[in-house]
C-alpha positions in Angstrom: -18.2 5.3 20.3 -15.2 3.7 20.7 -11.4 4.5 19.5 -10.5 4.6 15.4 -7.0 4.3 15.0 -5.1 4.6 11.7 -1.7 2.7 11.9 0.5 4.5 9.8 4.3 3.9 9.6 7.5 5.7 8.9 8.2 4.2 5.5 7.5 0.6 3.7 8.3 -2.5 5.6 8.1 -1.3 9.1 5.7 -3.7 10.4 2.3 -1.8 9.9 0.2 -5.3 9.4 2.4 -7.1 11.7 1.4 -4.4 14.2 -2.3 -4.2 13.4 -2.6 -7.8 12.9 -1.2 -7.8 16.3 -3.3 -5.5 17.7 -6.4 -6.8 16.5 -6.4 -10.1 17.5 -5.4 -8.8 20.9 -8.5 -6.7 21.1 -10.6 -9.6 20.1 -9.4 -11.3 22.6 -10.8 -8.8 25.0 -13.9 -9.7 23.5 -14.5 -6.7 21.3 -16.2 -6.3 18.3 -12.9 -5.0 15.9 -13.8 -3.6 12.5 -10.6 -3.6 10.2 -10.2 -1.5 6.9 -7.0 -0.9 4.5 -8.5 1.6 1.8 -6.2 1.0 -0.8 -3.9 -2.1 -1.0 -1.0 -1.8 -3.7 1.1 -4.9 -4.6 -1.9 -7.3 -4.9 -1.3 -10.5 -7.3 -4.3 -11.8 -9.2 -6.6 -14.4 -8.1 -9.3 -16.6 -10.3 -9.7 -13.1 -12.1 -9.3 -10.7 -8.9 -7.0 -8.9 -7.3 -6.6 -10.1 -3.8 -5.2 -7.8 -0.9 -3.5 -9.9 1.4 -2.1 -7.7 4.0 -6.3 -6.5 4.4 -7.1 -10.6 4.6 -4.7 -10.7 7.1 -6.4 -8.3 9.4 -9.6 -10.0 8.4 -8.4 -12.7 9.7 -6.9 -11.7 12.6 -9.7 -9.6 14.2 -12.3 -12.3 12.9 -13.8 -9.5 10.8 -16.1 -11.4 8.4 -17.5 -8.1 6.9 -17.3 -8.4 2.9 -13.8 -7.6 1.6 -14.9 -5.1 -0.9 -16.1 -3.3 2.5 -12.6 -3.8 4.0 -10.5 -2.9 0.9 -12.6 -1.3 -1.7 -9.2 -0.2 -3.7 -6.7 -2.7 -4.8 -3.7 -2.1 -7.4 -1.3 -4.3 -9.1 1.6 -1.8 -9.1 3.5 -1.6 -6.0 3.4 2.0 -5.7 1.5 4.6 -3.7 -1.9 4.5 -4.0 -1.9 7.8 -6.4 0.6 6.0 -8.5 0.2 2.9 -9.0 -3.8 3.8 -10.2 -2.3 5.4 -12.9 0.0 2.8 -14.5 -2.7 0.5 -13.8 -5.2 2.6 -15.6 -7.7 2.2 -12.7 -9.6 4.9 -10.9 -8.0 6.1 -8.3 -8.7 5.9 -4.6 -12.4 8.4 -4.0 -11.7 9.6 -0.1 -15.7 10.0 -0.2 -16.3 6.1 -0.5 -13.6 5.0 1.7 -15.9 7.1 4.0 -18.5 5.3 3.7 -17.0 2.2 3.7 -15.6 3.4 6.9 -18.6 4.3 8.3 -20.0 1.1 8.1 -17.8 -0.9 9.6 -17.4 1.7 12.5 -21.1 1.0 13.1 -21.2 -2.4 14.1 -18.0 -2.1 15.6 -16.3 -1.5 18.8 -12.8 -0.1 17.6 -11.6 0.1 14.5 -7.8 -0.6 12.8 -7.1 1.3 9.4 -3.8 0.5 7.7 -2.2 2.9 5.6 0.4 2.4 2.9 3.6 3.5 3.8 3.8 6.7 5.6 1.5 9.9 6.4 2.4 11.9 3.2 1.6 9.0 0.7 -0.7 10.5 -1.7 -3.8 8.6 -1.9 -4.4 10.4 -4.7 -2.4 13.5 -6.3 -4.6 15.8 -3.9 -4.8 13.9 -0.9 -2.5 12.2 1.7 -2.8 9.4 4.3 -3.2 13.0 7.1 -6.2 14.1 5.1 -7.6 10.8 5.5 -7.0 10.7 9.1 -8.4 13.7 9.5 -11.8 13.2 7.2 -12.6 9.9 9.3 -11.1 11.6 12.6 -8.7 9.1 13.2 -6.0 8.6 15.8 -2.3 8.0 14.9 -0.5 5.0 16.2 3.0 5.4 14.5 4.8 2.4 13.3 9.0 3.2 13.6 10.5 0.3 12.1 13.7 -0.3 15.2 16.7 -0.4 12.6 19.3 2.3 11.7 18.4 5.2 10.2 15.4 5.5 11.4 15.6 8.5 14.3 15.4 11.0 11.2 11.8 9.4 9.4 10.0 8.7 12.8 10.9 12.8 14.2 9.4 14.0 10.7 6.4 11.9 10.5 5.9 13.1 14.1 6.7 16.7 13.7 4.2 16.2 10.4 1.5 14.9 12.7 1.2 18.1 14.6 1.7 20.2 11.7 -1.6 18.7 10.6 -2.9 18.8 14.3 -3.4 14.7 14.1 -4.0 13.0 17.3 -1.4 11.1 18.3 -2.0 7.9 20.2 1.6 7.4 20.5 4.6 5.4 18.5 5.9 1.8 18.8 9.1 0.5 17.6 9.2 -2.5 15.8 11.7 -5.0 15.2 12.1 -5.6 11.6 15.2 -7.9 12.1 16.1 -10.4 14.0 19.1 -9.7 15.1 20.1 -6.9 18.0 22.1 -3.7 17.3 23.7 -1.4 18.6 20.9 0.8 17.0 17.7 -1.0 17.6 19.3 -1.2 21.4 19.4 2.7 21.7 16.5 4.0 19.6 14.2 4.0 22.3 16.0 6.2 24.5 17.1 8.0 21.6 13.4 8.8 20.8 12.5 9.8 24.0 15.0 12.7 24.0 14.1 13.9 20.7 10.3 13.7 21.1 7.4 14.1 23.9 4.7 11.7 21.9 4.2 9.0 23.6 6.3 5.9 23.7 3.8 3.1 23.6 6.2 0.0 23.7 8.4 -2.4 21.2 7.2 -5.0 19.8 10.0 -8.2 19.6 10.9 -9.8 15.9 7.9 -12.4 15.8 6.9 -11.9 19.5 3.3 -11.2 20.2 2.1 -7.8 21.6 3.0 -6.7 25.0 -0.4 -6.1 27.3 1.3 -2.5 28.1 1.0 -1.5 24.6 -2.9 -2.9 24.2 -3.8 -1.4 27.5 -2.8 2.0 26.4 -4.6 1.6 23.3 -8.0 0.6 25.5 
């Protein structure tokens, strides 16, 4: 069997897609057979009477998954909220951890690795019960932590990390992102920053619209 990662982040806009997109078209490369899966997609806009999940098509597309999107994203909201949430304005069920399962499952069997996104961070409540840990956790998961390289974010990354262990996730290890741009002085020091404050390991950074360094896939191998 081969690795099941679920790329989680340290909030909203951290780069989570970029990083899985990323990643998955990296590992296709490598000839591998890459199943992709976001559970439950928030956000989505309506389309000829649907509700189309574009950060999930954009994996799709990217790992040249051509399984059946309703296989890839069975939950999709209009609000943009946690999942929890935003199935309650929307008066739609909310997210059952026993189909995403099974949805799982079946893309994990005809493939060679499999990417899960999350929405937003580990405690996200996927529904008022359960978070994206307990998820993690049912499909026995590995982390690969998302820190989005930008001030302010030392304090989120060391609690999703420290929240990781609490739950005794596996932790693949963490990659900074570049969100912006533009250097600063604060997406110039995180790194070494984050290597004082934790021991998880420090998988790489990925450049504002660079591709992924072969360092960080080769860890992830």
């Amino acid at each position: 069997m081969g690795r099941r990662f679920l790329i989680t982040g340290t909030d909203t806009a951290v780069g989570k897609t970029t990083v899985g997109c990323a990643l998955a078209y990296a590992l296709r490369a490598r000839g591998m057979r890459v199943g992709v899966m976001k559970p439950a997609e928030t956000d989505c806009k309506e389309a000829e009477g649907t509700l189309e999940p574009a950060d999930a098509r954009a994996l799709a597309a990217a790992a040249s998954c051509a399984m059946p999107i309703d296989l890839i994203c069975p939950y999709r909201y209009r609000s943009p909220l946690a999942p929890a949430a935003a199935a309650e304005i929307d008066r739609i069920a909310p997210p059952d951890l026993g189909e995403i399962k099974r949805c799982f499952d079946k893309i994990a069997s005809e493939s060679d690795t499999v990417l899960v996104e999350g929405a937003g961070g580990l405690t996200v409540p996927i529904t008022w019960d359960t978070d994206y840990a307990d998820l993690a956790l049912r499909l026995n998961l590995e982390l690969i932590v998302v820190i989005g390289n930008r001030l302010g974010c030392l304090n989120a990354a060391v609690l999703t990390l420290k929240y990781a262990a609490a739950r005794g996730l596996n932790v693949a290890g963490y990659i900074l992102c570049d969100v912006e741009p533009a250097e600063s002085i604060a997406s110039q020091t995180n790194e070494d920053s984050l290597r004082r404050l934790t021991s998880v390991r420090y998988l790489g950074r990925m450049r504002h619209r660079e591709p992924l360094s072969k360092q960080i896939v080769e860890q992830l191998l």
